[in-house]
BATI-477724 format. One line per 2 residues: number of its first residue (from 1); for each residue x, y, z of N, C-alpha, C, O. Coordinates in steps of 0.001 Angstrom, whole numbers, always signed. Example, Ala and Ser with C-alpha at 12.3 -4.5 7.8 and 13.67 -1.06 7.14 Angstrom:
# residues 2
1) +13190:-5690:+7800:+12300:-4500:+7800:+13200:-3300:+7800:+14236:-3319:+8465 | +12850:-2250:+7080:+13670:-1060:+7140:+12900:+30:+7870:+13409:+1138:+8039
***
This chain:
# residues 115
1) -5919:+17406:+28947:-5769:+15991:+28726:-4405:+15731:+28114:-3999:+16366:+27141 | -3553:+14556:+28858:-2319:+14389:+27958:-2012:+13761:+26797:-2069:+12560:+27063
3) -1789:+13867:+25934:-1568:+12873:+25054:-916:+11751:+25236:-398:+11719:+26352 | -715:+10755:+24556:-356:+9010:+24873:+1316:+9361:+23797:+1443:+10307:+23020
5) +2227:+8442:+24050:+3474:+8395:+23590:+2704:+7892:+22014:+1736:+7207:+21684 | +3597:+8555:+21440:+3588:+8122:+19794:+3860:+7145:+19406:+4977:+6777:+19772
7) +3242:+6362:+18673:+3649:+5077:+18293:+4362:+4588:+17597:+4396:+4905:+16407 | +5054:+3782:+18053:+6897:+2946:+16940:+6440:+2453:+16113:+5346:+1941:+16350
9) +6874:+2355:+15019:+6757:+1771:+13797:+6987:+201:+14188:+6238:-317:+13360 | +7467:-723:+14820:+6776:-2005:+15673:+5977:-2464:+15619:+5722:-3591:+15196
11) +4831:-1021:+16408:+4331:-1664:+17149:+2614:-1299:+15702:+1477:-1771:+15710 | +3205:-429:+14855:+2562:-336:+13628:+1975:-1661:+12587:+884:-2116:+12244
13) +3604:-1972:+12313:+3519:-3411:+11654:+3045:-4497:+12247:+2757:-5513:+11615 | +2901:-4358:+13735:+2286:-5911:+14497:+847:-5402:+14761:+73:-5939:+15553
15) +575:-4322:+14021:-840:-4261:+14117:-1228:-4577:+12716:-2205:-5237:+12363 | -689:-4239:+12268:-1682:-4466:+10613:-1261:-5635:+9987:-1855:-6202:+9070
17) +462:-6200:+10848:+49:-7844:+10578:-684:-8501:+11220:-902:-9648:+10829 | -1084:-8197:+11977:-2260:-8833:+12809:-3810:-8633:+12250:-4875:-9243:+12346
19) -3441:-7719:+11767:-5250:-7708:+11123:-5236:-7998:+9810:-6339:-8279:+9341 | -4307:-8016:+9067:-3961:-8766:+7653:-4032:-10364:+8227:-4996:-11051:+7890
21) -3436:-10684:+8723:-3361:-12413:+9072:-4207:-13129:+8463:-5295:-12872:+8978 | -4325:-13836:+7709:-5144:-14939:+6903:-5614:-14121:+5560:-6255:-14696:+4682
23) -5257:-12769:+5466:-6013:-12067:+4628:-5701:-12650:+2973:-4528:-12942:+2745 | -6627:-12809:+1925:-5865:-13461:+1075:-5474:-12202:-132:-4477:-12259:-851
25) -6596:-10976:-164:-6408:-10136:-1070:-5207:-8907:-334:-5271:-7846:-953 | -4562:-8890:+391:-3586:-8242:+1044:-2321:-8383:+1892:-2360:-8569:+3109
27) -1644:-8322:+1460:+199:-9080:+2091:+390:-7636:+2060:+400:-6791:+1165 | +599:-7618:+3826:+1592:-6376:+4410:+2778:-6649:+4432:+3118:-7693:+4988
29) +4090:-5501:+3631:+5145:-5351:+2957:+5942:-5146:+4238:+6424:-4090:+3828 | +6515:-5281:+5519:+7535:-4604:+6362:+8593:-3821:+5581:+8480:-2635:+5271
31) +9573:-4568:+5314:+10813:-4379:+5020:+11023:-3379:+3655:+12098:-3042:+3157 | +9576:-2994:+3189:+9337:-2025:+1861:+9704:-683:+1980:+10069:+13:+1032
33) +9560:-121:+3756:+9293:+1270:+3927:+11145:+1484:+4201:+11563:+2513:+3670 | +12165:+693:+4901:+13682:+1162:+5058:+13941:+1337:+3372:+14892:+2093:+3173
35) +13400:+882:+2272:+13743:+1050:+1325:+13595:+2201:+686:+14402:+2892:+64 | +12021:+2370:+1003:+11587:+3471:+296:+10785:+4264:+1373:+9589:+4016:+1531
37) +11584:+5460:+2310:+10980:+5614:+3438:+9985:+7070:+2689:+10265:+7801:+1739 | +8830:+7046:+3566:+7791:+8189:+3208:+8061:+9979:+3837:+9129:+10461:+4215
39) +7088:+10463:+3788:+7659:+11653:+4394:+8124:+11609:+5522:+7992:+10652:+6285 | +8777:+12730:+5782:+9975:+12635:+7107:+9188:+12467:+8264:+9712:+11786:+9145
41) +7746:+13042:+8547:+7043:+13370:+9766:+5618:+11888:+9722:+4708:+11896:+10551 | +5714:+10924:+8769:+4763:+10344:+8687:+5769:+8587:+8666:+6970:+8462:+8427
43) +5015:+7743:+8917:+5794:+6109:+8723:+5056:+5426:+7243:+3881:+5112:+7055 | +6041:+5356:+6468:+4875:+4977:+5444:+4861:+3361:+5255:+5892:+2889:+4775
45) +3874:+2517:+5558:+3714:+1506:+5160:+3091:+989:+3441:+2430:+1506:+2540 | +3797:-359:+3712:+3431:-1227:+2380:+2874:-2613:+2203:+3186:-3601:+2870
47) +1795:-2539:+973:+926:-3590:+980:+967:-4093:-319:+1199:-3342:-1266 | +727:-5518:-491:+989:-6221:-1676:-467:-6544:-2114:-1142:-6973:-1179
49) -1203:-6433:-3449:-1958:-7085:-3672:-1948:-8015:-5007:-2098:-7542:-6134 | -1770:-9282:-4762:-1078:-10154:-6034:-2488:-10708:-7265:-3437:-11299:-6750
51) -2502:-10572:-8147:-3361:-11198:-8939:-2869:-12502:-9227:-1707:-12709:-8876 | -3679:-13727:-9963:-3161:-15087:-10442:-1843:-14655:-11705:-656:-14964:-11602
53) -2323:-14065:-12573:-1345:-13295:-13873:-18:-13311:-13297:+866:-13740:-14038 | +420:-12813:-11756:+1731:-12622:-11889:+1859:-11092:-11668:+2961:-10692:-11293
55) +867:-10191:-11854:+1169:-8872:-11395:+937:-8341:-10104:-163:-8640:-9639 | +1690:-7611:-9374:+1038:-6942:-8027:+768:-5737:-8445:+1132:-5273:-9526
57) +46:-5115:-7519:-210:-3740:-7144:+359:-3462:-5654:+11:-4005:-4605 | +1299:-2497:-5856:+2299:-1633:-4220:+1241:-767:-3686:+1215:+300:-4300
59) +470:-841:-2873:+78:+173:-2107:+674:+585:-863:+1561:-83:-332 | +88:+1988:-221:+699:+2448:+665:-527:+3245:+1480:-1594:+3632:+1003
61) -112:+3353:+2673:-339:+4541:+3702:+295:+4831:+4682:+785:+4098:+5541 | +301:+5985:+4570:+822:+6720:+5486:+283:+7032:+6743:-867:+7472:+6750
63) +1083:+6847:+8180:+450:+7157:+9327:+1396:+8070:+9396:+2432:+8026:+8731 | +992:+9270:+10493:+1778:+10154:+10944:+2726:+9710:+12416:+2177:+8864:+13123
65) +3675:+10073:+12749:+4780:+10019:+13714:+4181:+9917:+14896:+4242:+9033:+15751 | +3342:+11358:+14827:+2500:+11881:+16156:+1414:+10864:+16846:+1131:+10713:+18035
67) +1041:+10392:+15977:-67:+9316:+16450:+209:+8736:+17662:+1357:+8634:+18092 | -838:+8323:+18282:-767:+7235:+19508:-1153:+5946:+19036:-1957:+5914:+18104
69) -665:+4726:+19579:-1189:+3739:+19088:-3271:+3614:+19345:-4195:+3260:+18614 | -3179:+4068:+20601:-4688:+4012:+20258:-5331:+4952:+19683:-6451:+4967:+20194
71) -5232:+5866:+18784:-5644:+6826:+17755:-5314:+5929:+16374:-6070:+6163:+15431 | -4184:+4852:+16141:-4226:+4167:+14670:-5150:+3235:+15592:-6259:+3640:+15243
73) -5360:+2358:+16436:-6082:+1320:+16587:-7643:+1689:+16039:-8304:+845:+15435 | -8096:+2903:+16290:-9234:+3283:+16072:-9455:+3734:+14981:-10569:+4039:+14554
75) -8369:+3831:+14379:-8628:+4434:+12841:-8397:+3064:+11967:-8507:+3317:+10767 | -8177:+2020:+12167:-7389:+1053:+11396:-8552:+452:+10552:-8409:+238:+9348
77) -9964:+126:+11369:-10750:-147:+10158:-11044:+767:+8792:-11330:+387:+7656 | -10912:+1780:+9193:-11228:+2645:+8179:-10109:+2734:+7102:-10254:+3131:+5946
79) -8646:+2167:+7857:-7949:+2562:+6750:-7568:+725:+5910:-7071:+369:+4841 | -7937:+262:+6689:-8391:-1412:+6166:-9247:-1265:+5400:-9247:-2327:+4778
81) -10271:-440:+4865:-11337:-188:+4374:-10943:+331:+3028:-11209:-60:+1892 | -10285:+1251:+3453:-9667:+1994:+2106:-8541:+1030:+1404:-8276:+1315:+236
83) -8136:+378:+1749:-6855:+114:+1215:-7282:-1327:+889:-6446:-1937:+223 | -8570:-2113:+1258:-9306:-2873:+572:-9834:-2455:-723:-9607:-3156:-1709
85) -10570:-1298:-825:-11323:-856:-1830:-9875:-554:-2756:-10212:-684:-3933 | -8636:-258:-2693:-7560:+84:-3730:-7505:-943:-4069:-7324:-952:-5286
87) -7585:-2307:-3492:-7337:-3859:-3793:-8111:-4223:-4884:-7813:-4767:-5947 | -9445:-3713:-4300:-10886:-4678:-5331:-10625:-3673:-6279:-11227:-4223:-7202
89) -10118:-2422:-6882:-9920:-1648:-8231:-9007:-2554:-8673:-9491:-3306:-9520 | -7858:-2761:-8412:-6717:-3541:-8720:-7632:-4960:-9087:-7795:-5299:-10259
91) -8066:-5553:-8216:-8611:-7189:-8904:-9749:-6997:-9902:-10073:-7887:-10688 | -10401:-5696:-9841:-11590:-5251:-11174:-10828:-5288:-12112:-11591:-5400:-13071
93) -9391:-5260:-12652:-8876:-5192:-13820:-8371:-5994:-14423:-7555:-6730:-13870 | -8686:-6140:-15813:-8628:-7502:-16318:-6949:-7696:-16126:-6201:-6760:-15846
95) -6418:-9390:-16376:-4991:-9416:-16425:-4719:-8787:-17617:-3695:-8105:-17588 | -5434:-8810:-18846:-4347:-7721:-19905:-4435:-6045:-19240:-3524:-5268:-19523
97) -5180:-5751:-18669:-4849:-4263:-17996:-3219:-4710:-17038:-2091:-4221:-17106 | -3730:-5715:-16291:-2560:-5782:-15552:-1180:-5928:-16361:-173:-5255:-16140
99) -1302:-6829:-17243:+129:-6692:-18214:+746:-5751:-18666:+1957:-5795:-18879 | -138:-4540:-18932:+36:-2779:-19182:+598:-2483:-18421:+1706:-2023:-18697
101) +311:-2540:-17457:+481:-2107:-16067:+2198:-2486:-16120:+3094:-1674:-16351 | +2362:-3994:-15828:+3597:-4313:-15500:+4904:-3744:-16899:+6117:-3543:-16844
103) +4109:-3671:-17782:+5327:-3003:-19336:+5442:-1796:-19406:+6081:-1257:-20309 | +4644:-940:-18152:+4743:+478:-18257:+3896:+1372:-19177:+2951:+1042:-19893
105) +4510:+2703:-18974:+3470:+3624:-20390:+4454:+3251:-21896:+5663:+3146:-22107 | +3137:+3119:-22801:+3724:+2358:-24226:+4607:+3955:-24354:+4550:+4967:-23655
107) +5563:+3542:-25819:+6775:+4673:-25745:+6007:+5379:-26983:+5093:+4838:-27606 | +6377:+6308:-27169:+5544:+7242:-28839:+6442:+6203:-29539:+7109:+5379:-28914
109) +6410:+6305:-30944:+6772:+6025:-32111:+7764:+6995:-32191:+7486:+8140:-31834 | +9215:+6644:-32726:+10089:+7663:-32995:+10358:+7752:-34785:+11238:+8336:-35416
111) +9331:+7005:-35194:+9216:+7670:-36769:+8510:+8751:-36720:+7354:+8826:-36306 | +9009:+9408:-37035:+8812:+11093:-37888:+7432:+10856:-38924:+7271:+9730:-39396
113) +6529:+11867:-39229:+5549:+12212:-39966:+5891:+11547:-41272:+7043:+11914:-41504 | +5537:+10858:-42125:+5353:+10039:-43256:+5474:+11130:-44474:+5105:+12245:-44104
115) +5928:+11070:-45919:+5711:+11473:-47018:+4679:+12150:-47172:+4395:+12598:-48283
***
């Protein structure tokens, strides 16, 4: 059996903007992955999930190079699935988690041991 041509990163993003479309807990990132490209053999995409607070959460997945488009078409609920469930962890957290979140890890104390 032959395999199907691998699928362009195109024709990637006009799929998962297409199944994001109206979505309100998920904004697919295009222009995220020339920035910050993923491993060399995989396309890594990016997803926004915004709370009211003002914080997002960056998610990602990775498809591989090799793929055919109809091997992601068939996998896409599942990874819609997953990358929903990273969403609803992200909206389970209160906005002061999220404010943590956005100030980073707190720094130690650089006072020294006390008297």
């Amino acid at each position: 059996m032959e395999r199907g041509t691998p699928i362009l990163l195109e024709e990637l993003h006009a799929l998962f903007s297409s199944a994001l479309a109206g979505d309100a807990q998920l904004t697919f990132i295009p222009r995220a992955g020339a920035q910050h490209p993923g491993p060399p053999d995989s396309f890594r995409l990016y997803f926004a999930a915004r709370c009211t607070c003002g914080v997002a959460a960056l998610l990602t997945i990775d498809v591989s190079r090799s793929k055919t488009a109809a091997e992601v078409r068939e996998a896409l609920p599942y990874l819609l699935a997953h990358l929903r469930n990273r969403a609803r962890m992200f909206y389970g957290m209160s906005c002061q988690r999220h404010a943590a979140m956005r100030s980073g890890p707190s720094q130690p104390s650089n006072a020294g041991p006390g008297p």
